[in-house]
Every structure is written in structure tokens, then in C-alpha cells.
ZAFI-869845 format. One record per residue (C-alpha): y, z, x. Coordinates in steps of 0.1 Angstrom, whole numbers, plus 5000, padded with zeros to 4 digits. Each point is the difference from the previous one (the first is absolute). Example, Ala and Ser with C-alpha at 12.3 -4.5 7.8 and 13.67 -1.06 7.14 Angstrom:
BEGIN
((4955 5078 5123))
((5034 4993 5014))
//
This chain:
BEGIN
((5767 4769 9203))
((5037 5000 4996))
((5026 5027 4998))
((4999 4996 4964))
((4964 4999 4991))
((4995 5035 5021))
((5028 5014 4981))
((4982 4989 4963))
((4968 5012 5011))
((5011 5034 5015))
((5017 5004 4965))
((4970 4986 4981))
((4980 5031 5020))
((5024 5026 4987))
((5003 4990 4966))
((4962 5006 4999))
((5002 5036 5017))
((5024 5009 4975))
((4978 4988 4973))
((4973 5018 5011))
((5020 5034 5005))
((5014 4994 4962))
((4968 4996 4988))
((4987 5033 5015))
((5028 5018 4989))
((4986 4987 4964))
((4969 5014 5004))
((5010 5032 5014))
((5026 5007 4969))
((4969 4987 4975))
((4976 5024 5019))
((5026 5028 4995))
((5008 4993 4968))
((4964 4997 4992))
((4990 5036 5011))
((5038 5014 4984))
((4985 4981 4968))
((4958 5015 5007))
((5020 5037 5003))
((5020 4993 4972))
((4974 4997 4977))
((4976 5022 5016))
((5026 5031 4994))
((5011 4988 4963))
((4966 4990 4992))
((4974 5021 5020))
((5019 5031 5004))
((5021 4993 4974))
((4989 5028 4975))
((4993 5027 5027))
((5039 4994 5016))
((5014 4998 4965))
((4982 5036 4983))
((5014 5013 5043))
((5035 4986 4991))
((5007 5019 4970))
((5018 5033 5016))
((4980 4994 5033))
((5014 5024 5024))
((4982 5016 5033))
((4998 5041 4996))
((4999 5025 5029))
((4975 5028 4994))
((4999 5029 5019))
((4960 5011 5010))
((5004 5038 4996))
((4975 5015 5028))
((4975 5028 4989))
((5008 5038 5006))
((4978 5015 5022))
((4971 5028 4988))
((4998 5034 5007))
((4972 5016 5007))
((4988 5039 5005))
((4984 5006 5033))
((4966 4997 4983))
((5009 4965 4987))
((5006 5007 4966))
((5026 4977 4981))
((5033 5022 4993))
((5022 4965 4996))
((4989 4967 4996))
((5018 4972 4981))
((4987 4974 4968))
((5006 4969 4989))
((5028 4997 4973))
((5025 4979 4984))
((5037 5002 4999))
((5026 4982 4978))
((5030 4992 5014))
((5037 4978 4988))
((5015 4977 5021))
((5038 5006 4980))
((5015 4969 5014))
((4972 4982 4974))
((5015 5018 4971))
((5021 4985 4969))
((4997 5031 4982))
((4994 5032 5016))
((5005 5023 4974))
((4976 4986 4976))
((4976 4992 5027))
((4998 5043 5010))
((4999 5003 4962))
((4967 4980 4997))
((4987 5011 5029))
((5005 5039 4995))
((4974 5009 4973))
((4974 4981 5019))
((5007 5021 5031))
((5005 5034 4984))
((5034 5004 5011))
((5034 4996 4981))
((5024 4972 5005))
((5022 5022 5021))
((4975 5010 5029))
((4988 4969 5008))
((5042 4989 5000))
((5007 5028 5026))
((4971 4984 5017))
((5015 4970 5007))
((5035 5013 5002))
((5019 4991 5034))
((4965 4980 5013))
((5011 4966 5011))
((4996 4973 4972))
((4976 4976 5027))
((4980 5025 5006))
((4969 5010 4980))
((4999 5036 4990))
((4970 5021 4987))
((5007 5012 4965))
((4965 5011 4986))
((4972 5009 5025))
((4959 5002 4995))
((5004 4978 4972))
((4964 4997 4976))
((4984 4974 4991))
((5012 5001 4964))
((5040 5002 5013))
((4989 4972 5020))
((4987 4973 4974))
((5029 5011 4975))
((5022 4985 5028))
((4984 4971 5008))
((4993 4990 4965))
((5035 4999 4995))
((5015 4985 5041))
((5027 4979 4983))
((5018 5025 4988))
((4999 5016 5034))
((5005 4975 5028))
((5014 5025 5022))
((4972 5028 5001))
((4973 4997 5033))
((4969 5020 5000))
((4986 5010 5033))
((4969 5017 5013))
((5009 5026 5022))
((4979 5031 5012))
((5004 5036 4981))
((5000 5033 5017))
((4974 5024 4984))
((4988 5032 5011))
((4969 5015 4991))
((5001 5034 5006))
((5034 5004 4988))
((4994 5035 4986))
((4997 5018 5032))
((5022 4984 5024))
((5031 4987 4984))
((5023 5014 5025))
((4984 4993 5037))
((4994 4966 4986))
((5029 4992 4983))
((5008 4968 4979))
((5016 4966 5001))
((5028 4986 4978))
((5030 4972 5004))
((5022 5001 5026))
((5035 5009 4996))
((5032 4989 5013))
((5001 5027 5025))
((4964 4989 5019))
((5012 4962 4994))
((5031 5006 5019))
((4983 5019 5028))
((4970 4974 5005))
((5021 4973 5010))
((4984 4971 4976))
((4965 5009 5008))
((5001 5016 4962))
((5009 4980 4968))
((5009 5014 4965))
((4966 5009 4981))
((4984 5006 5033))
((4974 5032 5002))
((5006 5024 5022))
((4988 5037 5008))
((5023 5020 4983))
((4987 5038 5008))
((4969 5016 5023))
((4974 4980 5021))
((5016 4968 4982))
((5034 5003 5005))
((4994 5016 5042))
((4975 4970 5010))
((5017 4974 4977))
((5002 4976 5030))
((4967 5001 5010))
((4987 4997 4964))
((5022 4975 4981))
((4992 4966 5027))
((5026 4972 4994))
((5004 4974 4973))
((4996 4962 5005))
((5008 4972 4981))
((4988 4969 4983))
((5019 4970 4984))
((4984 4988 4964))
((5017 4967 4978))
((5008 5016 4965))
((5012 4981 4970))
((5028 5007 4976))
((4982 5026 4980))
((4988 5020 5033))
((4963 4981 5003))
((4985 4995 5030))
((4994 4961 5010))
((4985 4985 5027))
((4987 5017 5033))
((5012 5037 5019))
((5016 4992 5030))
((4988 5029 5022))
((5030 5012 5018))
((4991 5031 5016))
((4970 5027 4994))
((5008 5041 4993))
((4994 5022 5026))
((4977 5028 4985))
((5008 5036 5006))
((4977 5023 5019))
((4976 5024 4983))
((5001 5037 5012))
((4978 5026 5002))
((5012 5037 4999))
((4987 5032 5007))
((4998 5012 4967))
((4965 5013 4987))
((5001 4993 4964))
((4969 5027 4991))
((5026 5025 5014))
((5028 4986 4988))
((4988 4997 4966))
((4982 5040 5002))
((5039 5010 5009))
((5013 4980 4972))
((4974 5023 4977))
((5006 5030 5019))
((5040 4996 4989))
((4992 4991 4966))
((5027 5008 4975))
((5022 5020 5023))
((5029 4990 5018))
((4996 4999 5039))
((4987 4981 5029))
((4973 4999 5027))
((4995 4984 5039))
((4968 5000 5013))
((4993 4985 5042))
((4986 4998 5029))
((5016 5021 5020))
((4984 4983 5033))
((5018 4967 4987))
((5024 5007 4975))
((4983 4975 4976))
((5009 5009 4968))
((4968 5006 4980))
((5013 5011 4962))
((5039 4998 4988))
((5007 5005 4964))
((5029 5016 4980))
((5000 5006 4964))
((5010 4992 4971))
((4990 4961 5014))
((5008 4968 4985))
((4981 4963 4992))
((5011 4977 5031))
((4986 4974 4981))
((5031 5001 4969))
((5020 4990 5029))
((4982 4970 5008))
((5000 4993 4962))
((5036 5007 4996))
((5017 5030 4976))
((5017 4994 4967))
((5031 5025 4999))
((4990 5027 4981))
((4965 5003 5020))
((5026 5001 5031))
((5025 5023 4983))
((4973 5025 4991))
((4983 4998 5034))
((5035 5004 5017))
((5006 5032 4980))
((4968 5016 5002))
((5010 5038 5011))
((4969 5000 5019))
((5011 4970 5020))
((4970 4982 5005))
((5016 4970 5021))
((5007 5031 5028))
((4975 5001 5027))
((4998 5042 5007))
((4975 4997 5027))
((5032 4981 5026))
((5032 5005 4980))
((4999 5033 4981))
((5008 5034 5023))
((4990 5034 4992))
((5006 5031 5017))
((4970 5006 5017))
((4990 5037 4994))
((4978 5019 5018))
((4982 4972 5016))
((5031 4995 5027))
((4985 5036 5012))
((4978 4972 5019))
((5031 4992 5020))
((5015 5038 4998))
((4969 5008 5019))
((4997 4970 5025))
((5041 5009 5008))
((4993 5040 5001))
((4972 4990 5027))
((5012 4975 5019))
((5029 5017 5011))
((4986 5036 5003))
((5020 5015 4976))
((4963 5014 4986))
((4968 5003 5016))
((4960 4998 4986))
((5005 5039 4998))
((5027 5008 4985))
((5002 5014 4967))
((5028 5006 4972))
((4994 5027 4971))
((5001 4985 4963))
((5008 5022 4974))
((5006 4974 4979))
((5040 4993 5004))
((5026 5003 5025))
((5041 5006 5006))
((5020 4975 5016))
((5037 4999 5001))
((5005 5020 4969))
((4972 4977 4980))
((4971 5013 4993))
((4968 4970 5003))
((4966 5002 4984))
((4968 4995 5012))
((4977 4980 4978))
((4978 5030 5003))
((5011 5033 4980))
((4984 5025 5016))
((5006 4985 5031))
((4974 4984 5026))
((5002 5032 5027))
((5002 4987 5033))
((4999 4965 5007))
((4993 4979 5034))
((5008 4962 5002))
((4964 4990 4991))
((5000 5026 4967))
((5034 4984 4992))
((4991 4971 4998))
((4961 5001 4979))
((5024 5025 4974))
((5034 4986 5002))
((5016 5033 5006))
((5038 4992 4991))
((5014 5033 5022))
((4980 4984 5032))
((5024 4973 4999))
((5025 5013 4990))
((5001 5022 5035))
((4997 4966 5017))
((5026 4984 4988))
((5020 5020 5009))
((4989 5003 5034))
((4998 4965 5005))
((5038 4992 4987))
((5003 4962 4977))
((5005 4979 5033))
((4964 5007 5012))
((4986 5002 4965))
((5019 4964 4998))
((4985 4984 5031))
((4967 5010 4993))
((5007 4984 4960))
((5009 4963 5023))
((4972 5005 5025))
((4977 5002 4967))
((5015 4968 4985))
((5022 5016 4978))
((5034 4988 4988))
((4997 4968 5009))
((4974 4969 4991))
((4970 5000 5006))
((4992 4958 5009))
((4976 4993 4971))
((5028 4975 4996))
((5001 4996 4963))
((5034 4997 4982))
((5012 5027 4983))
((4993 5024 5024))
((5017 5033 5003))
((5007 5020 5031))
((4999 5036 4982))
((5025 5030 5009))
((4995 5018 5036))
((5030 5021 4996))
((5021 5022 5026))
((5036 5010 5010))
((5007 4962 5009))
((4986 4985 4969))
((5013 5027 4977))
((5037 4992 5013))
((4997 4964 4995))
((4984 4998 4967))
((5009 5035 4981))
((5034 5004 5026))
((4985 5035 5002))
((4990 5027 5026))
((4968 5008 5008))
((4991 5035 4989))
((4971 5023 5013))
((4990 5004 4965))
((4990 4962 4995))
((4980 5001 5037))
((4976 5027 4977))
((4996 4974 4973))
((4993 4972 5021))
((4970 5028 5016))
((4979 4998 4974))
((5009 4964 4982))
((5029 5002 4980))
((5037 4992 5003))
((5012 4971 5019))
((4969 4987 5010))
((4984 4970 4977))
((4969 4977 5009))
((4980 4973 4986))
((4963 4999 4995))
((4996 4973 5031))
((5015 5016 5019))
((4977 5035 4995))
((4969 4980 5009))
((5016 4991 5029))
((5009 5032 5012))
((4965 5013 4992))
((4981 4973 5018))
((5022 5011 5029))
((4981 5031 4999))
((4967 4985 4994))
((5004 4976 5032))
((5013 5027 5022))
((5031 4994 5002))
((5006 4962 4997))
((5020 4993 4968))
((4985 4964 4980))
((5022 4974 4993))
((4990 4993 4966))
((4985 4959 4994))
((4992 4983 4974))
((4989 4968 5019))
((4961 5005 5017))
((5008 5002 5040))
((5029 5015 5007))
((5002 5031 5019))
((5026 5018 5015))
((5000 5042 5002))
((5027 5019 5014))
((5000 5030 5023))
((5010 5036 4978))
((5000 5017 5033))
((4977 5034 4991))
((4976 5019 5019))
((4964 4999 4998))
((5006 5041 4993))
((5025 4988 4969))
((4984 4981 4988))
((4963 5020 5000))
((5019 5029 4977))
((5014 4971 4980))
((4965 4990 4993))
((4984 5032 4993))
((5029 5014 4980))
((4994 4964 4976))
((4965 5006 5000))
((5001 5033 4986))
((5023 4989 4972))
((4972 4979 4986))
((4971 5024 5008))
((5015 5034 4989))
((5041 4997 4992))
((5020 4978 4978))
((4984 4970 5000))
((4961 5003 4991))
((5000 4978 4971))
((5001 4967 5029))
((4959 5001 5004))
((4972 5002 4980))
((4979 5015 5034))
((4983 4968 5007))
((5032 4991 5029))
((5025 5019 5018))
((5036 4998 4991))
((5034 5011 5020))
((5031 5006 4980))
((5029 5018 4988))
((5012 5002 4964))
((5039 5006 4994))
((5019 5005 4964))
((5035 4983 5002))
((5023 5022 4981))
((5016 4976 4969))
((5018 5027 4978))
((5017 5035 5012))
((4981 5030 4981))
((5000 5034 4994))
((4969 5019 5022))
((4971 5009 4980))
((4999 4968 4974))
((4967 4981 4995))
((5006 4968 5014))
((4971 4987 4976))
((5021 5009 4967))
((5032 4979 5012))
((5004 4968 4990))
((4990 4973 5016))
((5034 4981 5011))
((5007 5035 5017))
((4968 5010 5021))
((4999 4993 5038))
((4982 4973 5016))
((4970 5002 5016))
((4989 4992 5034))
((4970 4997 5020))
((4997 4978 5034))
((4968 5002 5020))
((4974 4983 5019))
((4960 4995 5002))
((4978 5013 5016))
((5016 5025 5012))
((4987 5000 5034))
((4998 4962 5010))
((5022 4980 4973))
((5000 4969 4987))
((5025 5004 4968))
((5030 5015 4997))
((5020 5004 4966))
((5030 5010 4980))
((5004 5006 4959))
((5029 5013 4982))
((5002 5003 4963))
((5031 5005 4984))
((5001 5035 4980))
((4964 5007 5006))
((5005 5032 5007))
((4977 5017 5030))
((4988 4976 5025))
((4966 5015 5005))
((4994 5001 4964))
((5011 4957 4991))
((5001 4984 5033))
((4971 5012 5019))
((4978 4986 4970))
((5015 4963 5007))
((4994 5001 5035))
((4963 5010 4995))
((4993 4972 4976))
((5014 4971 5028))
((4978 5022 5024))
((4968 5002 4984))
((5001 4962 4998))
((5010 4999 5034))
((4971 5020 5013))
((4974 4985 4975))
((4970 4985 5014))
((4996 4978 4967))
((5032 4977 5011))
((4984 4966 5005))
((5006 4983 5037))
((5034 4984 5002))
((4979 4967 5010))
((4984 4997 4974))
((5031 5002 4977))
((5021 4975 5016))
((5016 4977 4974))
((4987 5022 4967))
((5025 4994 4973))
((5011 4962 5009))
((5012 4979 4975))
((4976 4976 4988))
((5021 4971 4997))
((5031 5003 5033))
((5027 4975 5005))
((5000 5008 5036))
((4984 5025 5023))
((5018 4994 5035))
((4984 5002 5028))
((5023 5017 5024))
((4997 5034 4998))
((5028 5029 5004))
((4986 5030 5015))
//
């Protein structure tokens, strides 16, 4: 073969490679445009419909998964908060032509005026939604649906409810839950969003971490008029918050609720072994569960201005002068130091002369003479009054701190007030004042510038009861933590007996009905200035002193100690004593079912969510 027949055939061998090449690139474009063609008409013609109804508005929506506040229970197990299932509506403004109009239609069917729901959703960003009507019924419910076109921008969620079934007697401890406001937002630090529900005041607001969890989110296709379409697109599951269990009893906390009644006070029952807080309550109280619902303005406006102040919490945030019962710490001061002894005795004949001023003793006639254990069963006003001033306010002041007083006491609820422990020092600062001799004799007995709160009584009385170790008072089941008083087994022996007495032949004997021992001391905290020789019984009530009586039971080997003060009830013996017998008989009453066999009484039927972790 020639030089010219190999170049023919050589190109003869290419032409056909490229043939071959061209022809599978045919195939390959028909196979393509094949399946392009089978896809085509698969989505036009298969999914056609389903794309086409998506299409219309078809945009993807971020929902935020709220998580589940946590329940409270009492330390038997009974429910004091749990949460429901409910509904809330909320506008997504950005989706509104007309908002004026739309608040119009929508405020009759939501029992609010045009104007609420505006301030509502004034300053909330236009993008996000925002809860205008919350625990929506059925009925509100179908109205809205029946007529979605008109509203394209309202959502309705399910969300959980706060309710609280023994609202009655525990409004205060417990608390309540509302909205956040721009103050928390700022401080959480975008854990929080507007409409969020947060503890506002008690239990809720101090153990709001532990009981709100965190919120998660899921993604859900909507169309133009706010439907749903298509499939949730799980993004990320709430964490629940954690339930918690105090250590309240509610059979004694609802028997102190009774024992208050009408009258204007408060009351702290506890271990004194613990400082587990067994019974709180302050009265006038309030429904926890309106705040959960929400307040129109007048119900807000009239609550606000109630001149009995039912929103205040007396038993941690209102401060008396004590009266007579700070004879407790008179005494402890008077022994500790040696200024008196178990012997020595002061005659009574029923007032006494110091600087130019003459001071009364309760007692007319006079109690004759007194020793420390007589002073205190019969609260003989001239006793202390020679021990004051004896002791001088600095002692009288440091024995006030070592007892808890002027200053909080670690129950750690908001609100909190540290009282009045006043001496030269304090009276410069706040009053720019000097001390005189004649306010170290009214501080003796009670009066003056000394002022406590009802917590922090108990907890100077349980220091007595253990001993000598004050209680840290808890509301959370195990935690402990006492702290040293620093008294003498001899103190605290004439302490004891002089208490005892009180109940079993002074002041006090109203505190048992015989079947249990009782240790206490009643006190009358001077409200108005008058004349000697008036019947305190005829006054009226705004001006009559209020009435003391702090104590603990048995009186030999306690297990309950207590404070109650009602506002212008006159004699403590007479009004106070009463209440604390009440929480005690149920307290000492062999008919009070195990607290095993109670666990979980009261439950909802129907929960959202019972976490499981619990808060103790």
C-alpha cells in the first residue's frame, strides 16, 4: 500500500470515529431532553394542581415552639401551678392593608376596644407576630375563621396557660405571670421576645429561670391568606421548664388564710430546724390567675387603688414596730452580757420616770416585783424599761443584728424589706439627728425607731426554739443553712420558761386549746398617740395598735415556730393568739392524712406538660 492509500484510509477511520462520537452526542441531548420533557409534564401535569393552589402567596413561616412553664407543687404534692392548653390570636402587621378597620372588626369579638388592642401593637416590629387576644373560645374562634379573608394577617397559636388552683390562699408566695416588658427584654439578652411569659412577682418571678425552659422553633409553608400548606419543617424542639416543689403545706396555709379572714395582716409559719417555710400569707390577697388572663383598665385602676393594697405582700415587705415581743431580744441582750441575772428583780408599780417623761406600764396597778422570767410571761413595760437603759442602744442594737433584724432575711423573694434597727449611726444618716436617751426607752419595750416584718419575727423566734441557731428561711424543699446567735444554754433556758409562761398563765393563753404546748410572746405595736385611761376597744379601727404574737410548739421540743401581725387589732393575746392556734391545731392533728398518700391531689386532668425535672 502506497503513501496515498494509507493516508485515505487513516482518514476514512476518523471520519467514522467522528460519526460515531456525533451520533452519541444525539442520543445523549435526546435522552436529556427526554427526561427535561418526562419532568416537564410530570410537574405541570401530575403536581400541577398541588404546586399551583402552593404558588398562590406560598411563603415559608418561622414559628417559635413556646416551651411549657414548670409546676409547682406543695411539699405534699398538691398542684399550686400548673399550666392548660389555650389559644392565642395574634397579627403579623406587615400583612395589613388596613389596620384601623381590621382592630375595629376585631375589637367586639375580643372584648376590648379598638384602642387597647392598638397600644398592643404599638412600637412591636411590623415582621413579627404579636399577641393581641389571649385564651380565645371556641366561639371567637369560628367567627374568625368563617371570615380568614378578611384577615390574612391574624395567626392562632396553641400555647400553654398558667392557672392556679388554690389561688385564694396563696396569691402572694406564689405569685403570677404576665408579658414581659422592655426592661426584662433588655436585661435577658435575646433569650426573651415581646409577648413572652415571664414571672412577674413571688415564687414566679424568683425561680423564673428554672421554670419558664426555652422556646424552639419550627418552619411551616403558609399561603397568602395565612393557611398552612404543605408539611412542618421541624426546626428545633422547646426545652420544658422544670417543675418545683415547695415547702408549703397547703392544710396550714389555707387554716392561716381562714384564721386572717377579713382583717388586714400577715402570718409565717416554719421549721425552725430547716427554715422551710411551712404557711406564708398576707391579707387582703388577690386572684394570680386575672394576671394570666390579662386586666382591662378599670379592673387594674381599681385594684391599683385599693387602700387596702392587696397587690402588697405584708408578711416580707410591710414593717411594724414590733412591741413587746422584742422583750425576747431585751431579755437575750440583758443576759448575755450580765447586765441582769435569773435573780434579779425590779418593782412595778405600774409606771416609771425617765428623763423628765413619765412611761406606762401596760399594767395600772402595776405588776410588783418582776424577775426576767415574770417579765417576760406578763410583759411588764417598767422591767424593760430598767434594761434599756442599762444596756445603752449599741448593745440593744447588736443583739437586734445577731437576731436577724434590720436586714434580710434570704427567703429571697423580691420585694423584700430589711425593716428599721435604729441607733446613733442610723439616726444620723437617715433622720441627720442625735441619738437621745429617751428613744433607747422606746426602743426597750418595741416602739420608736425600731420596725420589723412578720418573716423576719419567725425567724427570730425559731432562733429561740433551736437554741440559738437562727433559720434561714426556704421556700425550696432541701436547703438548710442556720446561723450561730451566740447565747448560752443559761439564756436561753430563762428565755424558754419566761415564753412558756406567757402561754400557760400571762399574756398569751389564748395560743392552745390544752391538747399541745405553746411558747410565745404577744406585743401591741403602738399606731396612734393617746391619752392614758381610753378604751382601746371604743377607738376606731384605722387608730388601734397592732397586734403581735410570735411563738413556737411544743414548747419543750419544737417543731413550728410562727409570727402574725394584724393591722389595728388591737391586743395581741386577744386577735393573734387565736390565728396561731387554728394553724396549730391542724398542725398537731392526728386526722391529717400521710403526705404519701396525697402526692399529686389536685392535678389537672388534662396537662400540657408536667416536666420531669424537678426543683427542690
Amino acid at each position: 500500500m502506497d503513501y496515498r492509500e494509507r493516508w485515505e484510509l487513516k482518514d476514512f477511520l476518523i471520519g467514522q470515529r467522528l460519526e460515531r462520537r456525533i451520533l452519541l452526542i444525539h442520543v445523549l441531548l435526546a435522552l436529556v431532553l427526554v427526561a427535561f420533557l418526562f419532568n416537564f409534564w410530570y410537574l405541570q401535569g401530575v403536581k400541577g394542581v398541588e404546586y399551583a393552589r402552593l404558588a398562590e402567596g406560598n411563603t415559608m413561616r418561622k414559628i417559635p415552639l413556646k416551651p411549657t412553664r414548670g409546676w409547682i407543687y406543695d411539699r405534699d404534692g398538691q398542684v399550686i401551678a400548673a399550666t392548660r392548653p389555650s389559644l392565642d390570636l395574634l397579627v403579623r402587621q406587615e400583612q395589613v392593608d388596613d389596620l384601623p378597620r381590621m382592630l375595629d372588626d376585631l375589637a367586639p369579638i375580643l372584648t376590648a376596644s379598638p384602642r387597647d388592642l392598638a397600644d398592643v401593637l404599638r412600637g412591636e416590629p411590623d415582621f413579627e407576630p404579636v399577641v393581641v387576644g389571649r385564651d380565645v373560645g371556641l366561639l371567637q374562634l369560628a367567627w374568625i375563621e368563617s371570615r380568614r379573608e378578611r384577615f390574612p394577617a391574624i395567626e392562632i397559636r396553641e400555647t400553654a396557660r398558667r392557672f392556679y388552683p388554690e389561688a385564694a390562699i396563696i396569691a402572694h408566695t406564689i405569685g403570677y405571670v404576665g408579658q414581659v416588658n422592655e426592661n426584662q427584654l433588655r436585661a435577658d439578652k435575646g433569650r426573651l421576645k415581646s409577648g413572652d411569659i415571664v414571672g412577674k412577682s413571688g415564687v414566679e418571678r424568683a425561680f423564673d429561670d428554672d421554670l419558664r425552659g426555652d422556646r424552639g422553633w419550627h418552619l411551616v409553608s403558609v399561603n397568602a391568606v395565612g393557611r398552612q400548606v404543605g408539611e412542618t419543617r421541624v426546626g428545633q424542639e422547646a426545652s420544658h421548664g422544670n417543675r418545683m416543689q415547695l415547702t408549703i403545706d397547703l392544710d396550714l396555709q389555707r387554716a392561716l388564710v381562714e384564721g386572717l379572714g377579713v382583717e388586714t395582716g400577715a402570718g409565717v409559719f416554719l421549721d425552725p430546724w430547716t427554715g422551710e417555710v411551712l404557711a406564708i400569707a398576707s391579707t387582703p390577697h388577690f386572684d394570680p390567675n386575672r394576671f394570666a388572663d390579662g386586666f382591662d383598665r378599670a379592673s387594674w385602676e381599681k385594684l391599683q387603688t385599693d387602700p387596702r393594697r392587696p397587690l402588697h405582700d405584708r408578711s416580707i415587705a410591710s414593717f411594724y414596730a414590733p412591741g413587746s415581743t422584742f422583750k425576747v431580744v431585751m431579755a437575750a441582750a440583758g443576759l448575755e452580757t450580765g447586765i441582769i441575772g435569773e435573780d434579779d428583780r425590779v418593782y412595778c408599780n405600774g409606771s416609771a420616770t425617765y428623763y423628765k417623761r413619765r412611761r406606762l406600764c401596760w399594767k395600772r396597778g402595776g405588776h410588783g416585783w418582776v424577775n426576767i422570767r415574770k417579765a417576760l410571761a406578763e410583759s411588764c413595760n417598767v422591767y424593760f424599761y430598767e434594761l434599756g437603759q442599762k444596756l445603752g442602744i449599741e448593745k440593744i442594737h447588736d443583739f437586734g443584728d445577731r437576731f436577724g433584724l434590720g436586714r434580710l432575711t434570704g427567703v429571697g423573694l423580691s420585694g423584700e424589706e430589711a425593716g428599721i434597727l435604729g441607733n446613733s449611726e442610723w439616726k444620723r444618716k437617715h433622720r441627720g439627728e442625735q441619738w437621745y436617751p429617751g428613744d433607747t426607752i422606746s426602743v426597750s419595750i418595741g416602739q420608736g425607731l425600731l420596725a420589723v416584718t412578720p418573716m423576719q419575727m419567725a425567724r427570730m423566734i425559731g432562733g429561740v426554739a433551736t437554741n440559738g441557731k437562727l433559720p434561714t428561711p426556704t421556700l425550696v424543699l432541701g436547703s438548710q443553712k442556720l446561723e450561730p446567735i451566740g447565747l448560752r444554754p443559761t439564756t436561753l433556758r430563762l428565755l424558754r420558761a419566761g415564753l412558756a409562761d406567757a402561754v400557760s398563765r400571762g399574756t398569751a393563753t389564748r395560743a392552745t386549746d390544752g391538747t399541745f404546748t405553746v411558747a410565745g410572746k404577744t406585743g401591741t405595736a403602738q399606731v396612734y398617740k393617746h391619752s392614758a385611761g381610753i378604751d382601746a376597744d371604743k377607738l376606731p379601727k384605722a387608730e388601734r395598735d397592732h397586734a403581735w404574737f410570735v411563738g413556737y410548739a411544743p414548747a419543750d421540743k419544737p417543731r413550728i415556730a410562727f409570727a402574725i401581725v394584724v393591722e389595728n387589732g388591737g391586743h395581741g393575746g386577744t386577735i393573734a393568739a387565736p390565728i396561731a392556734r387554728s394553724v396549730l391545731e391542724i398542725f398537731f392533728s392526728s386526722e391529717r392524712p400521710d403526705p404519701a398518700s396525697r402526692a399529686g391531689v389536685g392535678r389537672s386532668p388534662s396537662p400540657v406538660h408536667e416536666p420531669a425535672t424537678t426543683v427542690r
